[in-house]
N, C-alpha and C positions, 0 to 999 in steps of 0.2 A: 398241113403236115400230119402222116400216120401219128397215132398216140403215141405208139411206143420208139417214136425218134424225136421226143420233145425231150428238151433236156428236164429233168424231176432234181437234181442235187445239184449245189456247186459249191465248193471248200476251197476255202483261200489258203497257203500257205504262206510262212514268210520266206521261205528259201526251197527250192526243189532238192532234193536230192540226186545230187550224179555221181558218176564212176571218173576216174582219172581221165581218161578218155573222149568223156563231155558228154557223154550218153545218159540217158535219164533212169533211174536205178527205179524201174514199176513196181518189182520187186517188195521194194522199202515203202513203195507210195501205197500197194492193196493193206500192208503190216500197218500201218499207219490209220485207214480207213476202218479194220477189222476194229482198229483201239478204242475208234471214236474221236475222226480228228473233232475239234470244233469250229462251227463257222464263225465269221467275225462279222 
């Protein structure tokens, strides 16, 4: 695998965020990331 397709980061959450809808709010997930989620 090229380097830059090897996964580098992985962050667990307890619960995804989504819209009414069912669609997944990436949105809320990058805001989340900028914060410093923490991995467990």
């Amino acid at each position: 695998v090229v380097f830059y397709k090897k996964i580098q980061k992985v962050f667990f959450l307890d619960a995804i965020p989504k819209a009414p809808s069912g669609k997944i709010l990436r949105r809320e997930l990058r805001a989340r990331l900028a914060q410093g989620v923490q991995s467990k």
